[in-house]
CHARMM internal coordinates of N, CA and C (Angstrom, degrees):
IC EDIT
DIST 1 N 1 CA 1.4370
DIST 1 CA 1 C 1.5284
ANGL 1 N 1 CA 1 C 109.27
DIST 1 C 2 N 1.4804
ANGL 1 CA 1 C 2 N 120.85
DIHE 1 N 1 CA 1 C 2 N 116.95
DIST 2 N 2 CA 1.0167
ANGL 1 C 2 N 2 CA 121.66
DIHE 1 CA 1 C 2 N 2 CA -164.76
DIST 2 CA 2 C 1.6014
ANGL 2 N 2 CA 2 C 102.74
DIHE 1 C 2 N 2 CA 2 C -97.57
DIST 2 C 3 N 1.7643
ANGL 2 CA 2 C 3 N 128.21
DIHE 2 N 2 CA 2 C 3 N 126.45
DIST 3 N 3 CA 1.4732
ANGL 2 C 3 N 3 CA 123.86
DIHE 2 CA 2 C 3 N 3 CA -174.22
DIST 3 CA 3 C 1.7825
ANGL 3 N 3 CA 3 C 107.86
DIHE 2 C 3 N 3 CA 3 C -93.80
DIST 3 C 4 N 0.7973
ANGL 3 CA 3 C 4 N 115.87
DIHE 3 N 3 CA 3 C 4 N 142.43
DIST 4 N 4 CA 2.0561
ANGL 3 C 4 N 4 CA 119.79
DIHE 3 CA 3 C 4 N 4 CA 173.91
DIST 4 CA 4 C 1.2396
ANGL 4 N 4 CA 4 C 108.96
DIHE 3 C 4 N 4 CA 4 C -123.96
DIST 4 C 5 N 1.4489
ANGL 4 CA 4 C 5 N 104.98
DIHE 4 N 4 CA 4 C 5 N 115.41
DIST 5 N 5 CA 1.7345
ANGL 4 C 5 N 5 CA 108.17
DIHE 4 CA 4 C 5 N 5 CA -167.79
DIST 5 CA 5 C 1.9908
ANGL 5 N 5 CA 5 C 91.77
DIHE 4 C 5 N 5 CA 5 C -104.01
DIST 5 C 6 N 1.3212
ANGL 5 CA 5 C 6 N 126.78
DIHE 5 N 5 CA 5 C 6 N 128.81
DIST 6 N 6 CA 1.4171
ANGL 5 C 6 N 6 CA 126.76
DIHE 5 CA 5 C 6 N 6 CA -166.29
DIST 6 CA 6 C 1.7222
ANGL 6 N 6 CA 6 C 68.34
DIHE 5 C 6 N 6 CA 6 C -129.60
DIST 6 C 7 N 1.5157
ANGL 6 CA 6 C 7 N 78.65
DIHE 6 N 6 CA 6 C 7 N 133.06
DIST 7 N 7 CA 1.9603
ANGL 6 C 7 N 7 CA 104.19
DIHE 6 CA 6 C 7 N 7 CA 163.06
DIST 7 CA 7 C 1.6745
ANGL 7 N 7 CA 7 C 118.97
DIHE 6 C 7 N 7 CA 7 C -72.31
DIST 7 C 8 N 1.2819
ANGL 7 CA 7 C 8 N 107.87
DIHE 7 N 7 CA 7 C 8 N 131.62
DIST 8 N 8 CA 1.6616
ANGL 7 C 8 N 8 CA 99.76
DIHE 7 CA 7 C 8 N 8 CA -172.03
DIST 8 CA 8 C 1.7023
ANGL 8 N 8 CA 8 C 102.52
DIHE 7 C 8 N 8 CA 8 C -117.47
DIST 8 C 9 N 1.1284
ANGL 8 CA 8 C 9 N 104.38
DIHE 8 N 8 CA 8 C 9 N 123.28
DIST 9 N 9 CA 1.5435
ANGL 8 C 9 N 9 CA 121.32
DIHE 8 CA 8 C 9 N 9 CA -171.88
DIST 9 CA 9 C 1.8583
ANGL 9 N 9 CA 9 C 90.33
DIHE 8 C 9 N 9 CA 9 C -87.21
DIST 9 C 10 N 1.4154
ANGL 9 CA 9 C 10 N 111.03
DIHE 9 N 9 CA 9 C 10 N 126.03
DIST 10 N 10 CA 1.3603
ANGL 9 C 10 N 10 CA 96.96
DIHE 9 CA 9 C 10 N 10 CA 154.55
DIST 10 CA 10 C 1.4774
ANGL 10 N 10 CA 10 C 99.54
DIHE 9 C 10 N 10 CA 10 C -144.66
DIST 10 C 11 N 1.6478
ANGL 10 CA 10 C 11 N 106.85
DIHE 10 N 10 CA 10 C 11 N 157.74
DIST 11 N 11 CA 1.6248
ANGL 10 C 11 N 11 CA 127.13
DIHE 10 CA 10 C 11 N 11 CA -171.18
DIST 11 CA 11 C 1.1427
ANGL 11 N 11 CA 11 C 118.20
DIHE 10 C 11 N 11 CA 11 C -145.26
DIST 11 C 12 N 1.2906
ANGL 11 CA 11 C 12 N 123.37
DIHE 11 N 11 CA 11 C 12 N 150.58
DIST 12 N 12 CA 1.4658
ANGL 11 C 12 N 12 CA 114.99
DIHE 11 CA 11 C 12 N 12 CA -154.84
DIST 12 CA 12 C 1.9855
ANGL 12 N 12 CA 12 C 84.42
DIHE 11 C 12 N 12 CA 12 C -117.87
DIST 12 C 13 N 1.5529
ANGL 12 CA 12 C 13 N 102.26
DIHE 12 N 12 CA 12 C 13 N 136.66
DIST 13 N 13 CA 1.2320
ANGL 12 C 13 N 13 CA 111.10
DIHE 12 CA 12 C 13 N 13 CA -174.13
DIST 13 CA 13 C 0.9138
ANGL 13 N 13 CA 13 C 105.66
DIHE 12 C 13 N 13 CA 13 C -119.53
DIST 13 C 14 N 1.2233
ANGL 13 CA 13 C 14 N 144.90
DIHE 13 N 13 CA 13 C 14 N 2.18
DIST 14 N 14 CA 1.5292
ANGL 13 C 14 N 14 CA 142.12
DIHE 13 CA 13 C 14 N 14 CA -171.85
DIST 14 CA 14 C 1.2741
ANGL 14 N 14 CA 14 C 131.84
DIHE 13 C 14 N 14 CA 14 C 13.77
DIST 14 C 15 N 1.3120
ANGL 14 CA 14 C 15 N 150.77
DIHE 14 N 14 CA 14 C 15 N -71.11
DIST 15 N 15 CA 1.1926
ANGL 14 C 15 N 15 CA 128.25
DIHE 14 CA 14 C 15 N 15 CA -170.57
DIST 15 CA 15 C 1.3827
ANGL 15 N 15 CA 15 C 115.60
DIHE 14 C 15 N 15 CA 15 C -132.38
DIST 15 C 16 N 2.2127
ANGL 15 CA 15 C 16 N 103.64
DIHE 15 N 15 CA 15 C 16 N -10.80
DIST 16 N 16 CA 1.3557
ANGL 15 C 16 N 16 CA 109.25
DIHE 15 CA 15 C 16 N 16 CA 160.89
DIST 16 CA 16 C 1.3246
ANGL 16 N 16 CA 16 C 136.18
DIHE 15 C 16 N 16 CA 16 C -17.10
DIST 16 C 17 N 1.5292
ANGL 16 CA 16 C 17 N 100.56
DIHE 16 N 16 CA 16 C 17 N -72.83
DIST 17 N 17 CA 1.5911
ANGL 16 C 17 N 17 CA 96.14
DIHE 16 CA 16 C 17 N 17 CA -166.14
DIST 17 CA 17 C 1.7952
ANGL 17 N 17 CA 17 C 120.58
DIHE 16 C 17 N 17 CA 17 C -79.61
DIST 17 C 18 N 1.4870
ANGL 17 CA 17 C 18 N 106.07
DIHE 17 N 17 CA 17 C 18 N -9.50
DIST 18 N 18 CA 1.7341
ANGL 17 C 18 N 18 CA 119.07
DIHE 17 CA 17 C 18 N 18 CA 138.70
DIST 18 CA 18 C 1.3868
ANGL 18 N 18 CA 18 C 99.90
DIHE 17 C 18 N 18 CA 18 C -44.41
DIST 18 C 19 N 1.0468
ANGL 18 CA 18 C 19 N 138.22
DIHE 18 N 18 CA 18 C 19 N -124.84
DIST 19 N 19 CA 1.5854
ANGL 18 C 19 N 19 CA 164.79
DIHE 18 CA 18 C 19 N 19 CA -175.01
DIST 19 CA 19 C 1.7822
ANGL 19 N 19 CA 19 C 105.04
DIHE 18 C 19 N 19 CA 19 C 5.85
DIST 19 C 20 N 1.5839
ANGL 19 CA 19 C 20 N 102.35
DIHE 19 N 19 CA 19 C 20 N -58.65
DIST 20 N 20 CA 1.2276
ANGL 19 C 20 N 20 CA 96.64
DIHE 19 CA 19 C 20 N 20 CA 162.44
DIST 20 CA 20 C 1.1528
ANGL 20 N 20 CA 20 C 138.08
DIHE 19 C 20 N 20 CA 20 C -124.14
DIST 20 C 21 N 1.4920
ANGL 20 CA 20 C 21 N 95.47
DIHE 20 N 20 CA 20 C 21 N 60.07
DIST 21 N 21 CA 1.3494
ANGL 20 C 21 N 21 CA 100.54
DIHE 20 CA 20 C 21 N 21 CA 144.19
DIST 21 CA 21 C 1.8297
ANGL 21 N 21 CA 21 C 123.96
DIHE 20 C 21 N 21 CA 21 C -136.28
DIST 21 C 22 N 1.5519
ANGL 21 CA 21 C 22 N 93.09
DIHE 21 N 21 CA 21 C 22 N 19.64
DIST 22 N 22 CA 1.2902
ANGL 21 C 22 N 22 CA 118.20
DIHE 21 CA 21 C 22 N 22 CA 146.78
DIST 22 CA 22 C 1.2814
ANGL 22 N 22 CA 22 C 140.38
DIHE 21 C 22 N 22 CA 22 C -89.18
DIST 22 C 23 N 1.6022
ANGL 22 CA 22 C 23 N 115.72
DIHE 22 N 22 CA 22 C 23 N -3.05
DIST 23 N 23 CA 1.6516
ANGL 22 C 23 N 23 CA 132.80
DIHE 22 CA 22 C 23 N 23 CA -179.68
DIST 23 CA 23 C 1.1036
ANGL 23 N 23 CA 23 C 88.41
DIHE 22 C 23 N 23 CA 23 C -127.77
DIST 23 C 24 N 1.4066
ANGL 23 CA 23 C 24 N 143.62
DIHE 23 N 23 CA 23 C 24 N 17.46
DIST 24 N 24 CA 1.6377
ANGL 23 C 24 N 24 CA 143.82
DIHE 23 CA 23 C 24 N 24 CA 137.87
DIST 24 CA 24 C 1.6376
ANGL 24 N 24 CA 24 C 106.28
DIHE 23 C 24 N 24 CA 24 C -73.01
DIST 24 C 25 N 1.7040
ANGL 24 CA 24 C 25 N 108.49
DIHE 24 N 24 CA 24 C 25 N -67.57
DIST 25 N 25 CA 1.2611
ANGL 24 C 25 N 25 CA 113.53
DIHE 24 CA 24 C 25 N 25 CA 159.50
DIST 25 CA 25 C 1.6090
ANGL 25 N 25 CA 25 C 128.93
DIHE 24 C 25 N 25 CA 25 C -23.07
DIST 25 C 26 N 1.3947
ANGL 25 CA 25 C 26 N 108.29
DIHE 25 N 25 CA 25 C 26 N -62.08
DIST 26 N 26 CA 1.4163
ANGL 25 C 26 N 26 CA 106.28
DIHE 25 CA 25 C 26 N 26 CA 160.85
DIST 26 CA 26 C 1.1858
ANGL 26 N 26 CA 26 C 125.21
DIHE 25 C 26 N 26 CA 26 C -42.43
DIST 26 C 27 N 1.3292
ANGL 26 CA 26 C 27 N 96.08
DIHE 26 N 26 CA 26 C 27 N -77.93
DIST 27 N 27 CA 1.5770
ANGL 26 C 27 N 27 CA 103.61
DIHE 26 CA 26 C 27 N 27 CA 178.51
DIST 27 CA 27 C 1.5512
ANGL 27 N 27 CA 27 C 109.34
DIHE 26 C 27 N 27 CA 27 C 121.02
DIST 27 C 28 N 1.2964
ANGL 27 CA 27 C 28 N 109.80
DIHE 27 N 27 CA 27 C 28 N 42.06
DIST 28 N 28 CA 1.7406
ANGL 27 C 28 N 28 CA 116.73
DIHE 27 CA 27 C 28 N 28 CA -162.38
DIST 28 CA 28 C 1.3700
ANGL 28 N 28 CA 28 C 92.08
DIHE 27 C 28 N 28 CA 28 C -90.89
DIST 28 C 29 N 1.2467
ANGL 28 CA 28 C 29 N 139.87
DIHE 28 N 28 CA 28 C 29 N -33.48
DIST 29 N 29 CA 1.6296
ANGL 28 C 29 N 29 CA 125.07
DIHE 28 CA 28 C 29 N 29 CA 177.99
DIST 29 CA 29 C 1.6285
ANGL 29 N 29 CA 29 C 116.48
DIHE 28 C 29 N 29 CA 29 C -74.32
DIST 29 C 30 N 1.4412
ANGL 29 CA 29 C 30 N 106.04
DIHE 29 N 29 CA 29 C 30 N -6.31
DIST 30 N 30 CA 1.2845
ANGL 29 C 30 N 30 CA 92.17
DIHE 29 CA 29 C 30 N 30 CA 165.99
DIST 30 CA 30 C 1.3785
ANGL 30 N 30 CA 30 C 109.41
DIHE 29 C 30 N 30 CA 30 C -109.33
DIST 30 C 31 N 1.2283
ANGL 30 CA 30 C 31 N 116.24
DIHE 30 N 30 CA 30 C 31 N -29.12
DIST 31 N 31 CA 1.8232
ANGL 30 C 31 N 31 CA 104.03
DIHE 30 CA 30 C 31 N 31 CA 163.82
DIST 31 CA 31 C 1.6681
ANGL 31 N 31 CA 31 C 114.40
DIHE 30 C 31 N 31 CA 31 C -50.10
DIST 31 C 32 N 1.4356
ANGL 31 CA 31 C 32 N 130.91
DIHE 31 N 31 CA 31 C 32 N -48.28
DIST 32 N 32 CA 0.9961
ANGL 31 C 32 N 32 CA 116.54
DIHE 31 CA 31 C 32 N 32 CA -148.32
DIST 32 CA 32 C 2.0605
ANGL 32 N 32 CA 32 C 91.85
DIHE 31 C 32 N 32 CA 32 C -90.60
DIST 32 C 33 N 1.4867
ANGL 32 CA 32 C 33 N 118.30
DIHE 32 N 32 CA 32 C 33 N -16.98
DIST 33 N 33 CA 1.4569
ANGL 32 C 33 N 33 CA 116.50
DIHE 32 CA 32 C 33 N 33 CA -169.29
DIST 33 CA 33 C 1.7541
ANGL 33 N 33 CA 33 C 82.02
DIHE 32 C 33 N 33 CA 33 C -80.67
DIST 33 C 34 N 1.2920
ANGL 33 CA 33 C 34 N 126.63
DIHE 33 N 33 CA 33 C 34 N -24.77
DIST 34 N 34 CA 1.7614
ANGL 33 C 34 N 34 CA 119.73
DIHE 33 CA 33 C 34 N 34 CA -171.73
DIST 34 CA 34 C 1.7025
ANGL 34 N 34 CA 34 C 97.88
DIHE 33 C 34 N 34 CA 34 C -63.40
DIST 34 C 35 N 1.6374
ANGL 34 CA 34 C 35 N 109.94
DIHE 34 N 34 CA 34 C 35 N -28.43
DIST 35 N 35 CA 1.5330
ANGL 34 C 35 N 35 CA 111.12
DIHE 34 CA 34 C 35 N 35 CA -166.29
DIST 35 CA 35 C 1.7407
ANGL 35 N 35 CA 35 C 127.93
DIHE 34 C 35 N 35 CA 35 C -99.51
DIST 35 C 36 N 1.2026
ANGL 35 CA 35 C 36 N 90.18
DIHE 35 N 35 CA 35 C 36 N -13.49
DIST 36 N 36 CA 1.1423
ANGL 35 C 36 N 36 CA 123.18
DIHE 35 CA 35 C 36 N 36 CA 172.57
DIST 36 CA 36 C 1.8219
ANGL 36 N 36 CA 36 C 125.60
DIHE 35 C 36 N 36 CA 36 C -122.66
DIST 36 C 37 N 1.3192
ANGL 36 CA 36 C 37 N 106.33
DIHE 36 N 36 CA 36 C 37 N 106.58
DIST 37 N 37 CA 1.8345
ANGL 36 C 37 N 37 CA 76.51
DIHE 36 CA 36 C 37 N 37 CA 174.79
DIST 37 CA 37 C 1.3425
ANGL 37 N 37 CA 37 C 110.78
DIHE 36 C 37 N 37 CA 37 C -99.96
DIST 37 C 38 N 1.3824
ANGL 37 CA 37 C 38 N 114.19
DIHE 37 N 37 CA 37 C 38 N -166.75
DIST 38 N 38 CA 1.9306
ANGL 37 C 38 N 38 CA 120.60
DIHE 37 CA 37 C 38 N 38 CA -169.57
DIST 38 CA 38 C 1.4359
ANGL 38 N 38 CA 38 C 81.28
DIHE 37 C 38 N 38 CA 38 C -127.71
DIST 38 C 39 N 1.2880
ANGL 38 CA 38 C 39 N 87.73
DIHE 38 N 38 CA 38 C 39 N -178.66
DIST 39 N 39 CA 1.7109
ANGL 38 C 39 N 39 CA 115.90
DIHE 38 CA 38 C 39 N 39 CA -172.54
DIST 39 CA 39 C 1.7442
ANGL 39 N 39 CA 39 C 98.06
DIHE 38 C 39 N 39 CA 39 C -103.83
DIST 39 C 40 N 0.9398
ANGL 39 CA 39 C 40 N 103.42
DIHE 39 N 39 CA 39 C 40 N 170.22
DIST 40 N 40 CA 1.7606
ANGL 39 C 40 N 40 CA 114.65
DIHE 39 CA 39 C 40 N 40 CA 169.16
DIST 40 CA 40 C 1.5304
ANGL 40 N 40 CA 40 C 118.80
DIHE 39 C 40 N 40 CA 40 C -76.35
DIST 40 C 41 N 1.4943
ANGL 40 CA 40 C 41 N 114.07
DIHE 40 N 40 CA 40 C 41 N -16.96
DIST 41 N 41 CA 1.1736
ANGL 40 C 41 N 41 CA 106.18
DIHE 40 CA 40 C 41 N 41 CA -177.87
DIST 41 CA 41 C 1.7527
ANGL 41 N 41 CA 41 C 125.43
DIHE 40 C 41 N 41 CA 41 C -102.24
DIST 41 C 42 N 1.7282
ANGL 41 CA 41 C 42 N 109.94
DIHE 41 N 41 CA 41 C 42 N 3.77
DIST 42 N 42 CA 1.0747
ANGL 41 C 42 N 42 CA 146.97
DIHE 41 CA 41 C 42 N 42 CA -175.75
DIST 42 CA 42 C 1.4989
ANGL 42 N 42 CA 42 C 94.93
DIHE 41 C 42 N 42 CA 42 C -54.18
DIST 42 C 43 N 1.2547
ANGL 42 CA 42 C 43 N 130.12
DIHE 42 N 42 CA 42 C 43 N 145.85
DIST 43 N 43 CA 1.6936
ANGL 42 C 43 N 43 CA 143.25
DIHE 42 CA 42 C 43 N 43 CA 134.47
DIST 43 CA 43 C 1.5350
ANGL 43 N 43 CA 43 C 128.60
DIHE 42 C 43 N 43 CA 43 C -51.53
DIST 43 C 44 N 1.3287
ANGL 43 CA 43 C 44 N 98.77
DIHE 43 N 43 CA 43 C 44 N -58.16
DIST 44 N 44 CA 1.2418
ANGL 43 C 44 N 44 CA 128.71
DIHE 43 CA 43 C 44 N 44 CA -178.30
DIST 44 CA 44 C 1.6543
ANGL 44 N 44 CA 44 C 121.35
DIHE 43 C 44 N 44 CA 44 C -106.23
DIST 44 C 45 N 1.2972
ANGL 44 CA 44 C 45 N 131.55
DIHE 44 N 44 CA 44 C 45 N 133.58
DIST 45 N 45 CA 1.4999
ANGL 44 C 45 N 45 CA 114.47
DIHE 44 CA 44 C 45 N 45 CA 171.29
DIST 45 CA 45 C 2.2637
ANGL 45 N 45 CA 45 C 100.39
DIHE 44 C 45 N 45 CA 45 C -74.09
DIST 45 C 46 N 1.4142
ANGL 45 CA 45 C 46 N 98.11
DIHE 45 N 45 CA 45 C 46 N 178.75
DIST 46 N 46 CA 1.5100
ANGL 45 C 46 N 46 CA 95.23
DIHE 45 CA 45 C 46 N 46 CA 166.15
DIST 46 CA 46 C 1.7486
ANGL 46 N 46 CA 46 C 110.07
DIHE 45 C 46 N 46 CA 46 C -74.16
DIST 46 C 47 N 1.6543
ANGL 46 CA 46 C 47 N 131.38
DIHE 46 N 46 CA 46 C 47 N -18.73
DIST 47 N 47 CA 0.9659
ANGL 46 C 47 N 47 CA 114.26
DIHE 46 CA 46 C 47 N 47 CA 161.45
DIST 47 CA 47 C 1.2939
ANGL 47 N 47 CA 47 C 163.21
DIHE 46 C 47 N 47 CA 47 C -45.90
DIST 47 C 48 N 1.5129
ANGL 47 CA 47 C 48 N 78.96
DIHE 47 N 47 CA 47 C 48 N -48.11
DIST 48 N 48 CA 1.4811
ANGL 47 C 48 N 48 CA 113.40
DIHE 47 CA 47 C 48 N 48 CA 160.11
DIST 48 CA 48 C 1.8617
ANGL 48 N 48 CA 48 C 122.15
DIHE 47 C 48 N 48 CA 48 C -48.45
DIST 48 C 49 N 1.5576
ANGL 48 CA 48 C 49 N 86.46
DIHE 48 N 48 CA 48 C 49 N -71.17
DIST 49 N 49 CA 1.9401
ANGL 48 C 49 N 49 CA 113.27
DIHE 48 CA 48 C 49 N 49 CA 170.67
DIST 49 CA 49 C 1.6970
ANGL 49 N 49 CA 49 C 88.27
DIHE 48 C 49 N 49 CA 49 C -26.52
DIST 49 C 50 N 1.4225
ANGL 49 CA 49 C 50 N 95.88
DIHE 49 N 49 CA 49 C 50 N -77.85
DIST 50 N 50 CA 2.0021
ANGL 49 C 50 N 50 CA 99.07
DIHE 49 CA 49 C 50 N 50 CA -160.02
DIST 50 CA 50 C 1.5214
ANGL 50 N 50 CA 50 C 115.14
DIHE 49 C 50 N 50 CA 50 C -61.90
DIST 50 C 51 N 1.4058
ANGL 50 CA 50 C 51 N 112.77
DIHE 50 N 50 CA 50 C 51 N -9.59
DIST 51 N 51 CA 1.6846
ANGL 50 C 51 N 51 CA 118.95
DIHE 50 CA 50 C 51 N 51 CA 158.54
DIST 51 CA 51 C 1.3927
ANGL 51 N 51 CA 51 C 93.66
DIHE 50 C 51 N 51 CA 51 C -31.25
DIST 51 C 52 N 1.4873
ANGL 51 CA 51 C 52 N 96.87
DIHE 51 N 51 CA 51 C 52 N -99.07
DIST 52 N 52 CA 1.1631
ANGL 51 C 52 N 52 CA 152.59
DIHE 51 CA 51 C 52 N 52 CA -152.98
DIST 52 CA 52 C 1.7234
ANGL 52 N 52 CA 52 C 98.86
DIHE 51 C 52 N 52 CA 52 C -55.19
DIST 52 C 53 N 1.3218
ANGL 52 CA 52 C 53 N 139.79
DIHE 52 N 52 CA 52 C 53 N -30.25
DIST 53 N 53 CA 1.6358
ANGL 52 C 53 N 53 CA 127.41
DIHE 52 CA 52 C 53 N 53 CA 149.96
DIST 53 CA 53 C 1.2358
ANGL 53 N 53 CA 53 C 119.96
DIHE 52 C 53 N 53 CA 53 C -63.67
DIST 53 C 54 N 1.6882
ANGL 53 CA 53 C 54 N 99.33
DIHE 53 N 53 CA 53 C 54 N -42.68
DIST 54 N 54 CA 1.8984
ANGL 53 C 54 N 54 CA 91.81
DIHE 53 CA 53 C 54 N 54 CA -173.14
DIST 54 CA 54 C 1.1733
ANGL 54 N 54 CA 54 C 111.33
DIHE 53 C 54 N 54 CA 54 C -51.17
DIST 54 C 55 N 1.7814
ANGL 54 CA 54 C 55 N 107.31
DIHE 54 N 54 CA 54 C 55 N -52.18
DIST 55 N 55 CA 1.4070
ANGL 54 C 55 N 55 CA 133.47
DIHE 54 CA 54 C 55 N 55 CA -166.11
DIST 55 CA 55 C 2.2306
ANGL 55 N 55 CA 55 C 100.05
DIHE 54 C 55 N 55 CA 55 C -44.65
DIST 55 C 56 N 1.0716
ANGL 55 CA 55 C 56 N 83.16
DIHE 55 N 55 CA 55 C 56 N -52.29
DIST 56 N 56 CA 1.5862
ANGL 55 C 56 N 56 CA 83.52
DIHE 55 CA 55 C 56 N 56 CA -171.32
DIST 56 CA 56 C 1.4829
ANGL 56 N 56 CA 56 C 114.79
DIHE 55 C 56 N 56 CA 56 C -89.47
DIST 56 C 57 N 1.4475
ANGL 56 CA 56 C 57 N 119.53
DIHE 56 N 56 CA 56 C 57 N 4.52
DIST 57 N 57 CA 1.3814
ANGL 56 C 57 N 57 CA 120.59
DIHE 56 CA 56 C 57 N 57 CA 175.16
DIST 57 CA 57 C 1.5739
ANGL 57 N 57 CA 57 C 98.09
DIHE 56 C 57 N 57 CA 57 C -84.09
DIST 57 C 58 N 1.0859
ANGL 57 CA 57 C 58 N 105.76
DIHE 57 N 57 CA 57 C 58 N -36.72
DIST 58 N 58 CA 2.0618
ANGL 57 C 58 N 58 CA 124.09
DIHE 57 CA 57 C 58 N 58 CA -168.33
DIST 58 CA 58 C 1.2028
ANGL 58 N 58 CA 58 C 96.57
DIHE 57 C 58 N 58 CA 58 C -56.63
DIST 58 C 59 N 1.7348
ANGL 58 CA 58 C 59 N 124.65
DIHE 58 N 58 CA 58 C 59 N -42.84
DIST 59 N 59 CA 1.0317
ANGL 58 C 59 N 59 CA 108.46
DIHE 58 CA 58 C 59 N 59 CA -148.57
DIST 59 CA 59 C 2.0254
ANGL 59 N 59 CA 59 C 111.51
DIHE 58 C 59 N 59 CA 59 C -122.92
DIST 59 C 60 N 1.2166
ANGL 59 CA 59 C 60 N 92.93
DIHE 59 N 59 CA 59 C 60 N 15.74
DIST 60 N 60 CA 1.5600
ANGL 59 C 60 N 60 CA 107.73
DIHE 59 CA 59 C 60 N 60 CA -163.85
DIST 60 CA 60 C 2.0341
ANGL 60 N 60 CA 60 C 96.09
DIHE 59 C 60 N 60 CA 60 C -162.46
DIST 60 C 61 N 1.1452
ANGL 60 CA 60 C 61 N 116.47
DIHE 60 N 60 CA 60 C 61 N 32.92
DIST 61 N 61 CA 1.2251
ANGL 60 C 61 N 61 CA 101.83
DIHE 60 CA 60 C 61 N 61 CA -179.48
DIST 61 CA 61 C 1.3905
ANGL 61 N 61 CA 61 C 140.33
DIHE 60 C 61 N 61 CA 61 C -51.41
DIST 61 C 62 N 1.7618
ANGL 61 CA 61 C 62 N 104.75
DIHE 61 N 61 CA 61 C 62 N 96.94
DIST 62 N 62 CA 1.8663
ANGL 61 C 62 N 62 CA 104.53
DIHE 61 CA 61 C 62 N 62 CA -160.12
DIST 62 CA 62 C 1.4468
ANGL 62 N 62 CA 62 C 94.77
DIHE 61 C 62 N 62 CA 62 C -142.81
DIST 62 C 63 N 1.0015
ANGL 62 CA 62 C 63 N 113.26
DIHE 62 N 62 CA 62 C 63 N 169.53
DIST 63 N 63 CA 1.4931
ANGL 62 C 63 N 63 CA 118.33
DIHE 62 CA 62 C 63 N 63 CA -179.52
DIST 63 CA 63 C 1.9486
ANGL 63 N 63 CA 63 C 111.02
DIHE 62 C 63 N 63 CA 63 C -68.57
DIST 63 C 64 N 0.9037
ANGL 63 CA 63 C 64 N 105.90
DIHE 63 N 63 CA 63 C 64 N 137.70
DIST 64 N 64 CA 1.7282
ANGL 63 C 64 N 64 CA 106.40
DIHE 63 CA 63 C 64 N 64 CA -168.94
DIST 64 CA 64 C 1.6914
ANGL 64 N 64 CA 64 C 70.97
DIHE 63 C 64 N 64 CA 64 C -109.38
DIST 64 C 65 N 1.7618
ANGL 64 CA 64 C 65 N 102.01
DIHE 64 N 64 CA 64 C 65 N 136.64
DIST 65 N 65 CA 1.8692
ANGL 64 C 65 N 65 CA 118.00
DIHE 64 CA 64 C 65 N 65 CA 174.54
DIST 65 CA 65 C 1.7212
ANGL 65 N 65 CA 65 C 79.50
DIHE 64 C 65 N 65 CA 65 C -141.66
DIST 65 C 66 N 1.1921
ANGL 65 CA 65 C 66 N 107.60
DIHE 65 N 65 CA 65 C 66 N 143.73
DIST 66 N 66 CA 1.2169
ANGL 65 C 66 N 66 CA 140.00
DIHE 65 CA 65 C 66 N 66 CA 167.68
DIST 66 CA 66 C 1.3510
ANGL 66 N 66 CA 66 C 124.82
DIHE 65 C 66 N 66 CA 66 C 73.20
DIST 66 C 67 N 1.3754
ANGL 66 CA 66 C 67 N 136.36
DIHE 66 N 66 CA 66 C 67 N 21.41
DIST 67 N 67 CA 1.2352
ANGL 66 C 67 N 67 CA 140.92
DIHE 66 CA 66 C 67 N 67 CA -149.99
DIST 67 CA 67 C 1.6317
ANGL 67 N 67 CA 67 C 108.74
DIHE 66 C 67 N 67 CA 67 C -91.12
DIST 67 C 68 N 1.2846
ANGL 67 CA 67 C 68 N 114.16
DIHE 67 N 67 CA 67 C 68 N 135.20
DIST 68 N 68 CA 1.2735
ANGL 67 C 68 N 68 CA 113.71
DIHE 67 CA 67 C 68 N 68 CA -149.88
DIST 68 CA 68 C 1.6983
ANGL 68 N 68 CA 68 C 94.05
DIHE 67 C 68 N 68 CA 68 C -114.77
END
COOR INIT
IC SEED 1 N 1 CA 1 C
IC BUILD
């Protein structure tokens, strides 16, 4: 009987994937990419970016220093 031990990553996400997937609902990355545009060489639109602060300000509210 051969045993397979697979590593289990676990993380506690708390209220993230709530949060955004309620400013999906809205629809704030496409209002704010309608108000703003990006360049072609971008990763991310600015919609996205401000997802992803609100999302984690909502749910961890702390000062974000260095965000690139």
């Amino acid at each position: 009987m051969n045993v397979e031990i697979a590593p289990v990553v676990e993380r506690c996400l708390g209220a993230r994937p709530a949060s955004a997937e309620f400013l999906r609902r809205l629809g704030v990355a496409g209002i704010v990419d309608g108000l703003c545009p990006v360049r072609e060489i971008a990763h991310f639109t600015h919609g996205q970016v401000i997802e992803v602060l609100v999302a984690n300000w909502l749910s961890a509210p702390a000062p974000l220093v260095r965000v690139a």
